[in-house]
C-alpha angles and dihedrals in degrees: 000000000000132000124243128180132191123199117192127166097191117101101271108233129211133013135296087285099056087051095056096045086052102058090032080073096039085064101039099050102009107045132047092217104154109214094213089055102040106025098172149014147145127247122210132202124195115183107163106291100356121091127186129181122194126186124211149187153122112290083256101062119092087222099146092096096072111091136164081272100051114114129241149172093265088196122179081013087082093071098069086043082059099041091058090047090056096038080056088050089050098048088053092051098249098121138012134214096225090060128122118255080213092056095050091057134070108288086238089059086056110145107196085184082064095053116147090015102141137187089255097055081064082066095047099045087238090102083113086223110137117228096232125015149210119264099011080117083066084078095036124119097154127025091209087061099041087169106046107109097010103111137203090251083054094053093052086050091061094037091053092046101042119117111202114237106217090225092051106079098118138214102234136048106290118234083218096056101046085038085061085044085063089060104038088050090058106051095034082061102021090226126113117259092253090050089054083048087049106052098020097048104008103046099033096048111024095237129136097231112156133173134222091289075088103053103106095063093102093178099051098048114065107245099212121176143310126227084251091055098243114118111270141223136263108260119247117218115193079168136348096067096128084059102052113330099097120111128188134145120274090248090060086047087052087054097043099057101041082060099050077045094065094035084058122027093109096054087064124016100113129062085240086055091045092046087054086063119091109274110234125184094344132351097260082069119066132180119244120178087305102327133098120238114219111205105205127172103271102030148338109281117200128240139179120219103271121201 
């Protein structure tokens, strides 16, 4: 039961129908989504002020139970969640973007090899963090939970012993950095991740976010489906929840974004706007506060980062 949202700028014309049939084709000629393996799942629109949620699925499936309100792991999502909780921080003075990631950490946890690294290098995809890292197996017990029991301890002890590779700098928001960004949120504001979720996301938007102290309500997050096609497992964060570890409904999503829309509609409405931003894997795709830019031909569409 995956998640799939669409962000489109342009004026939406016709009716509900017309947006199901739309997207009805888009599956059929333009996707390679496989019913038996994906039996059901919800599509979202978002177009200024109007939302639309659709659910679909093969006749099989007992898919009626997904609704705007269903829960899911909301993954890589997680990363633009984060990034307006930080930006927040930073508006208030709380933080600041030139900062050092060495000065936001426990002084024990200091990496002189990281020396200079600052928040806003995250943004810019120069903070020198891998994606994925070496030894992080080592905490392993199951491969479907990779965080489990890596904790954030854990993750200082890596930060403080890493050593940049000068090739590495990547091309996407990385899940260690934003796995760092959890930790240093916290103890720049002395409040738990969920509680930053919760006043900075929650209360000032009115939306349901959550993040993996949650996880273990099996009956309020929607289980999906494995690789294997067996249903699958909520995921456990010991840490990284501010990388992918956030759930929420696609209502909430829907929300969410309309809002960072309007925040920041000024920031990237023009092709010249969309090319200031950090180029990623081509130069069609940019890099915004968590978010990657789309240059099409008419004009730049919006997207938040999709496992």
């Amino acid at each position: 039961m995956p998640l799939l949202i669409l962000w489109n700028d342009t004026k939406l014309q016709g009716q509900k129908n017309d947006f199901r049939k739309q997207v009805e084709r888009i599956i059929k000629y333009d996707s390679d989504l496989d019913f038996d393996l994906t039996p059901s799942f919800l599509v979202g629109m978002v177009d200024h002020t109007h939302n639309q949620i659709e659910v679909f699925g093969n006749k099989f499936a007992n898919y009626e139970k997904l609704d705007s309100l269903s829960v899911f792991e909301l993954g890589s999502i997680s990363k633009v969640i984060s990034s307006e909780i930080l930006f927040s921080m930073v508006d208030e003075k709380m933080l600041s973007l030139s900062s050092e990631l060495n000065d936001l950490i426990p002084d024990e946890y200091y990496n002189p090899r990281m020396k200079g690294v600052t928040l806003e290098h995250i943004f810019k995809f120069e903070s020198k963090l891998p994606h994925v890292f070496k030894g992080k197996g080592l905490y392993e017990n199951d491969p479907r939970n990779p965080y489990e029991y890596f904790s954030k301890t854990n993750l200082l002890e890596f930060y403080k012993n890493y050593i940049p590779e000068a090739d590495l700098i990547g091309n996407s928001y990385s899940d260690t950095d934003f796995a760092l960004l959890e930790i240093i949120l916290e103890r720049s504001s002395a409040k738990t991740f969920e509680d930053l979720i919760q006043h900075y996301i929650n209360d000032k938007i009115g939306t349901k976010f959550f993040t993996s102290a949650h996880e273990q309500k099996e009956s309020v997050v929607a289980s999906g489906m494995n690789r294997s096609g067996l249903e699958g497992e909520p995921l456990v964060f010991q840490s990284f929840a501010a990388s992918e570890g956030i759930k929420g409904s696609i209502k909430d999503v829907l929300t969410f974004d309309a809002i960072f829309d309007c925040q920041n509609q000024d920031k990237i409405e023009t092709k010249e706007q969309s090319k200031s931003k950090p180029e990623t894997w081509t130069s069609g795709i940019r890099g915004f506060e968590g978010l990657y830019v789309i240059d099409q031909v008419k004009a730049p569409i919006h997207l938040s980062a999709m496992d």
